[in-house]
C-alpha positions in Angstrom: 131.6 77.1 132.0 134.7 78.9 130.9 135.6 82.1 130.0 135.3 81.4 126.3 132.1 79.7 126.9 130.8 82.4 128.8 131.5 84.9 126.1 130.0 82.8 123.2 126.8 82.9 125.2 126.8 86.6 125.3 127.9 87.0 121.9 124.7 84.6 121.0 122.4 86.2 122.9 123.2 89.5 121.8 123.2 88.5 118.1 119.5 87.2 118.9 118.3 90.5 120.2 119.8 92.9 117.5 120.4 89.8 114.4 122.1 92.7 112.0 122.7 96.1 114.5 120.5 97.5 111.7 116.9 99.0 111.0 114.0 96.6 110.0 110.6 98.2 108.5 107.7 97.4 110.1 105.0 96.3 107.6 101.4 96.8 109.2 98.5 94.4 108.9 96.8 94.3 105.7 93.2 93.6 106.3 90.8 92.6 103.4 88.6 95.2 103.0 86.3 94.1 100.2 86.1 91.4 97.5 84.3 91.5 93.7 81.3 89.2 93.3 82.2 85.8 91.5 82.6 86.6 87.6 84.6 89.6 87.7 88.3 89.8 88.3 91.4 92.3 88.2 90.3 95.2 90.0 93.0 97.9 89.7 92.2 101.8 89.4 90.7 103.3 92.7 89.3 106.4 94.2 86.4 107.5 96.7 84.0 110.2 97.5 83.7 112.5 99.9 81.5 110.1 101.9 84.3 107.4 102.2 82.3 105.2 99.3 85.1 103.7 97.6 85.1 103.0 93.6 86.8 100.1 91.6 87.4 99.7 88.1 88.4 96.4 86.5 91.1 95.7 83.7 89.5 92.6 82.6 91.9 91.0 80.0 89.7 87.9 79.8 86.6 89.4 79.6 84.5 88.7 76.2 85.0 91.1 73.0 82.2 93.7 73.4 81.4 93.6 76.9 81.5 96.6 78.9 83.8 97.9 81.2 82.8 97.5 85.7 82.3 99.7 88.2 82.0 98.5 91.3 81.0 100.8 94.5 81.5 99.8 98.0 80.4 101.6 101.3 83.2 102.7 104.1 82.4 99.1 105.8 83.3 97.4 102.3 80.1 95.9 101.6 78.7 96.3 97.9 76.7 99.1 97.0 76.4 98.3 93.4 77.8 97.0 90.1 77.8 99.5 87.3 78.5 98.4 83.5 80.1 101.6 82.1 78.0 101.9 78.8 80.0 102.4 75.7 83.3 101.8 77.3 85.9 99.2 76.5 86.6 96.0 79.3 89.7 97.2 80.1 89.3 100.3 82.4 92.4 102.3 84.7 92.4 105.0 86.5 89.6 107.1 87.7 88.9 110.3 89.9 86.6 113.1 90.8 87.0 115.8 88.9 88.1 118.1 92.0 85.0 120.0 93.5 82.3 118.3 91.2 80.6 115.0 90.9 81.9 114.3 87.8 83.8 111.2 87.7 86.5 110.5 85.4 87.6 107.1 83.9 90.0 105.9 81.6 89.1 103.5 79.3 92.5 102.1 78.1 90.7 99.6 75.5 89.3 102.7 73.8 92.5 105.1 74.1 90.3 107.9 75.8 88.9 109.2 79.5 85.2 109.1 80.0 83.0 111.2 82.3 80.9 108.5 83.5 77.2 108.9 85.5 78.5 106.2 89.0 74.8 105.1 89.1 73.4 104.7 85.8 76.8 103.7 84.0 76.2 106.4 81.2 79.5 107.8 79.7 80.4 110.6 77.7 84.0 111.5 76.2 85.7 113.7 78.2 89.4 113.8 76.4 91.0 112.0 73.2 93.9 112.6 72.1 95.0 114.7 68.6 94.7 113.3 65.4 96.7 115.6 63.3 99.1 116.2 61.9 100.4 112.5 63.2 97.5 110.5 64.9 99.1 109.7 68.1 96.4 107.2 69.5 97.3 104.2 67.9 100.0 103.5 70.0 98.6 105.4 73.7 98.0 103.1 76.4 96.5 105.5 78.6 97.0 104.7 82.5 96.2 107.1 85.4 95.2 110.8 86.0 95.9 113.2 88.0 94.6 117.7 88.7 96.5 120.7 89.2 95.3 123.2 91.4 93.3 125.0 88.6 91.5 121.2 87.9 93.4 120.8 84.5 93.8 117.1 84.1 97.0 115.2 83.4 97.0 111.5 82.0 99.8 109.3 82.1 100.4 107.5 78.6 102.5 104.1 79.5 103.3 103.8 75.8 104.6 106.8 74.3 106.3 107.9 77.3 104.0 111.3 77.4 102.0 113.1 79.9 99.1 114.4 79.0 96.6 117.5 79.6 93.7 118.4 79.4 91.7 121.5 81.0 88.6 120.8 83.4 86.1 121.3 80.8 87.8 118.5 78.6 88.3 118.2 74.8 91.5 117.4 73.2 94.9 116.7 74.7 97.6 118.3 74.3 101.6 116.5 75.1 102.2 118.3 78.0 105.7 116.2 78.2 107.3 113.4 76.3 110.6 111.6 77.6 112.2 108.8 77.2 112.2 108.2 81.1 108.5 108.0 80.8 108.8 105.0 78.5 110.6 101.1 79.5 111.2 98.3 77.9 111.2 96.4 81.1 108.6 93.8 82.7 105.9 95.0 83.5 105.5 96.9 79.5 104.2 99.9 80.9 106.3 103.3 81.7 104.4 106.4 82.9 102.2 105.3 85.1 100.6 106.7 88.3 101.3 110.4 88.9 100.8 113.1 91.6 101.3 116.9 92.3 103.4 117.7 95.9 101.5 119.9 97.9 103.1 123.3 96.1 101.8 121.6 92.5 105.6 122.3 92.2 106.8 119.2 91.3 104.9 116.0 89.4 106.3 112.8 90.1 105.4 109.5 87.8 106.0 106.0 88.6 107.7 104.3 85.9 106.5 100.3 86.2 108.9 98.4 83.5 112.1 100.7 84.9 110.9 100.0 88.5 111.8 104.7 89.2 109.9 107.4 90.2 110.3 110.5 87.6 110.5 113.8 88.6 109.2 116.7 86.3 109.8 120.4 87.8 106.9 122.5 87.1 107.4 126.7 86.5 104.9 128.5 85.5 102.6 125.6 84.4 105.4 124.6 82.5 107.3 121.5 82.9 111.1 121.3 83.3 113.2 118.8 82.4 112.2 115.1 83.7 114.9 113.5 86.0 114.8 110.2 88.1 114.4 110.3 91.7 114.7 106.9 92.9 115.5 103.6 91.3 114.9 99.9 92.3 110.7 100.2 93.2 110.3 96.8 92.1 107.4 97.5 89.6 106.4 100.9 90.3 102.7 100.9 89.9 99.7 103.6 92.0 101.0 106.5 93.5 99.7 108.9 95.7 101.2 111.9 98.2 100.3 112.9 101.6 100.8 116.0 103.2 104.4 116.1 104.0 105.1 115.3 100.7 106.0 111.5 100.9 105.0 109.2 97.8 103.4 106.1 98.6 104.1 103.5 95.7 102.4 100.5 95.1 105.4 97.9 93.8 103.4 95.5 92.5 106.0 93.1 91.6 107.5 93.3 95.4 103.4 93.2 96.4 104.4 96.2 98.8 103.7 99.6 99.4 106.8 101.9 99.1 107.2 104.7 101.0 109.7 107.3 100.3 110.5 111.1 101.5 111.1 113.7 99.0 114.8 113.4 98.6 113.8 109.7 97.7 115.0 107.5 100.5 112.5 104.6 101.6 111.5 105.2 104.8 109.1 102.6 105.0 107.5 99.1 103.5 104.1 98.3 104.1 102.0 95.0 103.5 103.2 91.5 101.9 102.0 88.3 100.4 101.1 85.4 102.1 99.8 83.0 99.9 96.0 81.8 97.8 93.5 81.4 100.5 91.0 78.3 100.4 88.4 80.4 98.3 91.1 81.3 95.7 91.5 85.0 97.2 95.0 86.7 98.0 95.5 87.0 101.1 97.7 89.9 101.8 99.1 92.2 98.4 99.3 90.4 95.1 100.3 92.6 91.9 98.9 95.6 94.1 97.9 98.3 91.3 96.8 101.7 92.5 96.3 102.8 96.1 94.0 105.8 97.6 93.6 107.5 100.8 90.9 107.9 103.1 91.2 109.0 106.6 93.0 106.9 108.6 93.0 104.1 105.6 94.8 103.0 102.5 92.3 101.2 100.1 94.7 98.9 97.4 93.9 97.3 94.5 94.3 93.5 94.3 95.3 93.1 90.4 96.2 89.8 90.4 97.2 89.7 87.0 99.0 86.5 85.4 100.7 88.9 82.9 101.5 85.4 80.6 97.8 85.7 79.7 98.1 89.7 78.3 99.7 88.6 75.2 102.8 91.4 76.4 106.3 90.0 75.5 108.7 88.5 78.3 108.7 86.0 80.6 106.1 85.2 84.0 107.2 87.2 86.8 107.6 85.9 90.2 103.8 86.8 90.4 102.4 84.9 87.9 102.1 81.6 89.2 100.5 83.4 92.4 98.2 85.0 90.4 96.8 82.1 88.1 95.7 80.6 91.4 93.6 83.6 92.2 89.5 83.3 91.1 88.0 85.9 93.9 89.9 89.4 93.4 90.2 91.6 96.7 90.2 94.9 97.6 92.8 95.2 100.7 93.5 98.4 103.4 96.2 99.3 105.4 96.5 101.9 108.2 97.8 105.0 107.2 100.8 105.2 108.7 104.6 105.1 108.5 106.0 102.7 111.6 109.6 104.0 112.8 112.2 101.7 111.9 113.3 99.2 114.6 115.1 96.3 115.2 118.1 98.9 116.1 120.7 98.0 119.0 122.0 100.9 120.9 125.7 100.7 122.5 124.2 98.2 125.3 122.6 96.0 123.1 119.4 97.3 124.0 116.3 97.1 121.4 114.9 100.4 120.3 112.6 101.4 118.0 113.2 104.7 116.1 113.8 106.0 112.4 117.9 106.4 111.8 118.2 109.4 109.6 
């Protein structure tokens, strides 16, 4: 072989071993960790107890006029504990919490335009907040999405619609605009703006996922006052759930990407978790598909499945890249993913060596 040769060879080689001289995120295994029982589709909001039970509510578009919204309860093993008709409530349900150190668990029932303190065993609800009616009645147009507490338990509810955040104190009653911005509002695909939300660990700071812009907002908080709303990042490809761990990294469900988004508090990505990999044999996802809203337990994240053909909703633009996907899917999953952020690899040092670290 000649010298050329020889080279080419080594050039080839090392090309193989390091393709780009440049990180690649390592995604985790998403494991299926529960599925609905046949007849009920879309899960997307998501919480659990303090005994790892894990709760589901359903946005059933294609449900019937006049039936009630689901709960559905699993244990830690993901087996179903029980179905739970939320009486009173519209089909379309969002996001739902504890109120923090009570049982008292809060839903929002996007069909109705309010949040409901709902019995998890017997399905009774009562209405915890509305929104005002005067001087302007302001819930004609709310979509309300997802909630969030403070550390004195006042409750803060995204509104997708009117680009407004919401509050409430612990005790309920009627809400008050605790923000309004026009970075809280799209006109993008998905049609919804402010949409999951989340205190850092010094309640400091709330950020908000903006779906049809694909950002996360940040709103400075003084004196339980909010500051000025700026954007943090751009480009989460339909920034859905989001929740914060303890070093103050936001873990974003893109559901148009089906990915979880990682990103550090300056707002760089520092990892990607979970894909799609096609309609199993039953007509379940397997993998993320239109993943909605994401909660932690442990050494788990529990995700939503939405699977939501948005051509169906009757919301103007075209499919997205998931709807095709999704009109395949007729048994809706619950999927989990370890709870941890992978260090970048697929990085060549000045040998050509593999290693596997984060670059910062």
């Amino acid at each position: 072989m000649s010298a050329l040769g020889r080279v080419a060879v080594l050039l080839l080689t090392y090309l193989l071993l390091c393709p780009l001289n440049a990180a690649a995120f390592e995604r985790g295994e998403v494991e299926k960790f529960a599925m609905l029982p046949k007849g009920f589709g879309n899960p997307e909001g998501i919480t659990v107890d303090s005994h790892g039970n894990v709760y589901v509510t359903t946005f059933a578009v294609t449900a019937a006029t006049g039936t009630p919204g689901q709960l559905f309860v699993f244990s830690r093993q993901g087996h179903l504990q029980r179905r739970v008709p939320i009486i009173g409530s519209s089909n379309l349900l969002l996001g739902l919490d504890f109120l923090p150190h009570s049982e008292h668990l809060l839903v929002i029932d996007f069909g109705n335009k309010q949040v409901l303190k709902v019995n998890p065993w017997t399905g009774e609800s009562w209405v915890f907040a509305t929104l005002p009616t005067a001087p302007v009645d302001l819930r004609s147009g709310a979509g309300l999405n997802a909630l969030t507490f403070d550390n004195d338990r006042n409750v803060y509810i995204s509104d997708s619609f009117q680009g407004i955040i919401w509050k409430t104190g612990p005790d309920g009653g009627t809400s008050v605009a605790w923000v309004t911005d026009p970075l809280l509002t799209t006109t993008g695909v998905p049609g919804f703006g402010a949409n999951g939300l989340g205190f850092n660990k010094a309640f400091s700071t709330l950020f908000v996922a903006n779906t049809g812009n694909d950002t996360v907002v940040q709103i400075p908080v003084i004196g339980g006052n909010p500051g000025a709303p700026s954007v943090l990042t751009n480009s989460i490809n339909g920034a859905d759930g989001l929740i914060i761990d303890k070093d103050d990294n936001l873990w974003v469900a893109a559901n148009q990407a089906d990915e979880i988004v990682v990103i550090d508090k300056t707002g760089k990505a520092i990892a990607k978790l979970g894909d799609f990999d096609g309609i199993d044999k039953h007509g379940a996802p397997i993998g993320l598909l239109f993943p909605a809203s994401l909660v932690r337990f442990g050494e788990w994240i529990y995700i939503t499945n939405l699977s939501l053909d948005l051509r169906i909703t009757g919301m103007p633009g075209p499919q997205t890249v998931d709807s095709q996907w999704a009109a395949q899917v007729n048994s809706y999953t619950i999927s989990r993913i370890r709870a941890r952020i992978p260090r970048l690899s697929g990085l060549c040092d000045d040998h050509g060596h593999r290693r596997s670290e984060r670059c910062d």
